[in-house]
C-alpha positions as CSV (number, residue, x, y, z in Angstrom):
1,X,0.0,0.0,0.0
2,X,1.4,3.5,-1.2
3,X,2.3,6.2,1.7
4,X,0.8,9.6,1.7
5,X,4.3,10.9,1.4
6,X,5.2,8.5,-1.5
7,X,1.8,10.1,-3.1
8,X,3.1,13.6,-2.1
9,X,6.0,12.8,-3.8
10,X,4.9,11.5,-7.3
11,X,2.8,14.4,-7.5
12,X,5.6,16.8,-6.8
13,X,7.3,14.8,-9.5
14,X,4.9,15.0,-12.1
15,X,4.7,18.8,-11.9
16,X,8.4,18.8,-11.9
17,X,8.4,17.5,-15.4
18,X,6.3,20.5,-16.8
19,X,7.9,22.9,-14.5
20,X,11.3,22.8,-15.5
21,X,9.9,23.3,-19.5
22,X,8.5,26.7,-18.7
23,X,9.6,29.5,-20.6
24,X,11.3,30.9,-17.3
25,X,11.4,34.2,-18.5
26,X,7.8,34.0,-19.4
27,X,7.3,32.4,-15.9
28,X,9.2,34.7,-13.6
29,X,7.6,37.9,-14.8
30,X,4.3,36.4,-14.0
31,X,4.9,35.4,-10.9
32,X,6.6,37.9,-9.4
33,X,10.1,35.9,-9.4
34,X,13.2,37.5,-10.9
35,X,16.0,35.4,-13.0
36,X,19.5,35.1,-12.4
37,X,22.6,33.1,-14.6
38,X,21.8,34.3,-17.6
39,X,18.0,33.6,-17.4
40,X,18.5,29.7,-16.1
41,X,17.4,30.2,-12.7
42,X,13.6,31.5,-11.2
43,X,14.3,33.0,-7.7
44,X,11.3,33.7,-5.5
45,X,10.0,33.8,-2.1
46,X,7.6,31.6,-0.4
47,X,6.9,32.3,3.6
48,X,10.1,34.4,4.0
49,X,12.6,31.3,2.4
50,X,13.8,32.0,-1.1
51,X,13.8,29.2,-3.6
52,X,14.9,28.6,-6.7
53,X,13.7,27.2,-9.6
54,X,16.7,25.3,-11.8
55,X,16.0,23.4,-15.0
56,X,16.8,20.5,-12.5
57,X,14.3,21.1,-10.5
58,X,13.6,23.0,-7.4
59,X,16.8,24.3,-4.8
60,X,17.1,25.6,-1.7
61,X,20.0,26.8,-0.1
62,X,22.5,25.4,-3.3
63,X,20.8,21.9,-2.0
64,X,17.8,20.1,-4.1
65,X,14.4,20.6,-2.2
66,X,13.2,17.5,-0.8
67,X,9.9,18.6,0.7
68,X,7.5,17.1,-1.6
69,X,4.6,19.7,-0.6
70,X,7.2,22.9,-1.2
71,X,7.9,21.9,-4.7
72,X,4.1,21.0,-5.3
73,X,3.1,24.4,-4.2
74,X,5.7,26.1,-6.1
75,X,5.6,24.1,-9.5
76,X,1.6,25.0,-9.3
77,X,2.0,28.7,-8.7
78,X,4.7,28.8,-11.9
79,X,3.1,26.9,-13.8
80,X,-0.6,28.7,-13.3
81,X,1.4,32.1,-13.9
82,X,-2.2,34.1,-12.8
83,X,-2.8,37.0,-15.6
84,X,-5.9,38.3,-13.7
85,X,-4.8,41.1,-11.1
86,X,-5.6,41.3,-7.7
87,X,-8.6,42.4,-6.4
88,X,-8.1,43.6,-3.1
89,X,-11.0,42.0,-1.9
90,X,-10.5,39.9,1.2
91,X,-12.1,36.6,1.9
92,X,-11.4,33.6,3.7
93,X,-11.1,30.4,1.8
94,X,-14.4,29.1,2.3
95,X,-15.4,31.6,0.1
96,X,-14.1,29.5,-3.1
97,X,-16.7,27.1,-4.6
98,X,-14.6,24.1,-5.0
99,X,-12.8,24.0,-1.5
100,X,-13.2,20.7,0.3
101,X,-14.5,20.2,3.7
102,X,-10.9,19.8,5.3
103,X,-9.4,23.2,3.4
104,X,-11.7,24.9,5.8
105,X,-10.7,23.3,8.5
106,X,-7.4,23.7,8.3
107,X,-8.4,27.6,7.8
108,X,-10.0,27.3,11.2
109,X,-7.4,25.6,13.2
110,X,-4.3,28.0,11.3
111,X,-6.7,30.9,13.3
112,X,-7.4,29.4,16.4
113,X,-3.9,28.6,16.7
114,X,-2.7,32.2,16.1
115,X,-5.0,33.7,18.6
116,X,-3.9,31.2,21.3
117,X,-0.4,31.8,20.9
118,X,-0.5,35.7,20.5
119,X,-3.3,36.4,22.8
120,X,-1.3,37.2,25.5
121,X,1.6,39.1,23.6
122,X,0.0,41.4,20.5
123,X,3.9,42.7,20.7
124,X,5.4,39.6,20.0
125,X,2.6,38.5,16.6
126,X,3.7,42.0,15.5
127,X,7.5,41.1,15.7
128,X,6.9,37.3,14.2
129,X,4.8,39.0,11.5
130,X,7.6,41.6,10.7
131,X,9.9,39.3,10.3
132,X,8.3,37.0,7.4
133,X,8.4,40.0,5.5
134,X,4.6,41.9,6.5
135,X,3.8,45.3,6.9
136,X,0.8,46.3,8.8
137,X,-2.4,47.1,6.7
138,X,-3.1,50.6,6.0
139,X,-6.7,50.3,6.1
140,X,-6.1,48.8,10.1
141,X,-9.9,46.5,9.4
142,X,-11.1,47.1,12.0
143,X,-8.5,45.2,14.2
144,X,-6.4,45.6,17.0
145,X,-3.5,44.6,14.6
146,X,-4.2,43.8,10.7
147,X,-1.2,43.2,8.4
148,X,-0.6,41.7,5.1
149,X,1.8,38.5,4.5
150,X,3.2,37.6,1.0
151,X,3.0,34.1,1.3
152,X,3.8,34.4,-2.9
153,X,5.0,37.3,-4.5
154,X,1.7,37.4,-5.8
155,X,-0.5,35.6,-3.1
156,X,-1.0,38.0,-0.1
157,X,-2.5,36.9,2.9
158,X,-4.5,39.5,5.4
159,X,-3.7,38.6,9.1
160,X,-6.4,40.4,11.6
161,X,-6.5,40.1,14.9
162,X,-8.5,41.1,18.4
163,X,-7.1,41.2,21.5
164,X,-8.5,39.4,24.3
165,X,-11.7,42.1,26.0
166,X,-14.3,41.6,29.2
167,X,-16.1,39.7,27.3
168,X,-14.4,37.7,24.3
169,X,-11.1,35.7,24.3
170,X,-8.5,36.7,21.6
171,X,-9.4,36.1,17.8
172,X,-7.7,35.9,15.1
173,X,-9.1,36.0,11.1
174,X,-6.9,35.1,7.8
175,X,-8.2,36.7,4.2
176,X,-6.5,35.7,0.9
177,X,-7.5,37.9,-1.8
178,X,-10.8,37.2,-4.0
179,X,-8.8,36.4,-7.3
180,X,-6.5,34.0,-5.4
181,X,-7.3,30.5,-7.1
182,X,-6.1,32.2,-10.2
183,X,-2.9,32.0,-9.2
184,X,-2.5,29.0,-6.6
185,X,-4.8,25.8,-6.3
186,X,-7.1,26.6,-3.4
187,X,-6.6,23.3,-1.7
188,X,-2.7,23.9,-1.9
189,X,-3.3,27.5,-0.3
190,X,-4.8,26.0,2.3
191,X,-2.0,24.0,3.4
192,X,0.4,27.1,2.9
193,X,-2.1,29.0,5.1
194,X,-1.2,25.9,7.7
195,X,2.6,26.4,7.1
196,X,2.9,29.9,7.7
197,X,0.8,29.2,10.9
198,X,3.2,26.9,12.3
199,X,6.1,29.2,11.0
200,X,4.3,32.4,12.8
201,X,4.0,30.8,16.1
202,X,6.7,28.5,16.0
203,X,9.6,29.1,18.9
């Protein structure tokens, strides 16, 4: 019987095959990415790490990437290369049609989690969030805190949060923006939405 991971994997190696055939110029400027060595190499960011995209396949670090669910969300961002701007209009992913039961979910538990580790230090989510690379929201949402998250150079993520009151414990909300499925699968968002979760709060 076939492990997850092993499943993980021949995905991530499928897409491989069709990501490393892009026209990389092509690909980079529609991503947001920019090139380096003479056009052979895509560099972007995803969650603060840069990675880079070699006609070998996917490196971090001068090392291939062996994280089966990194390459799988990058090779589907390249090759998607999203033509339809952004919106600006903020929704959480239960707001796409096609989103299984478990992408919201794992919407819900990425917030819960948030607001229990930063409920008692609104200081210390405003440093984490700082230093993956977000600046605070100009528009503040009606938060105690709102800032915006490039998970992608071209998938922004809307963090809003309440302190703890009288009456309510802290709470915490994510937004993606209304046009994001044309540039990442939904169902792959979701899990980056878990990562940079786990990344925000981690130690």
């Amino acid at each position: 019987m076939m492990d997850i991971r092993d499943n993980y994997a021949l995905v991530s190696g499928e897409l491989e095959k069709e990501a490393v055939r892009l026209d990389f110029e092509q690909a980079a400027d529609a991503v947001g990415g920019r090139l380096r060595d003479a056009e052979s190499v895509i560099c972007l960011e995803m969650l603060g790490e840069t990675f880079e995209m070699h006609r070998k396949g996917l490196f971090v670090d001068d090392e291939y990437c062996e994280d089966s669910w990194a390459k799988i969300i990058v090779y589907d961002y390249l090759q998607r290369q999203g033509r339809q701007p952004l919106t600006g209009d903020r929704v959480g992913l239960g707001h796409f049609p096609v989103t299984a039961s478990y992408v919201k979910a794992f919407h819900a538990a990425a917030e819960r989690d948030i607001a229990a580790a930063f409920g008692p230090s609104l200081d210390g989510l405003k440093r984490r969030c700082a230093g993956m690379g977000g600046e605070e929201a100009p528009d503040k949402l009606d938060a105690d805190f709102s800032c915006v998250i490039p998970l992608l150079p071209r998938v922004p993520l809307t963090l809003c949060f309440w302190e703890a009151d009288e009456d309510f414990g802290a709470s915490c909300k994510l937004f993606v923006d209304a046009n994001a499925e044309n540039h990442i699968d939904i169902e792959y968002l979701a899990y980056l939405v878990q990562r940079f979760a786990a990344r925000l709060i981690e130690v």
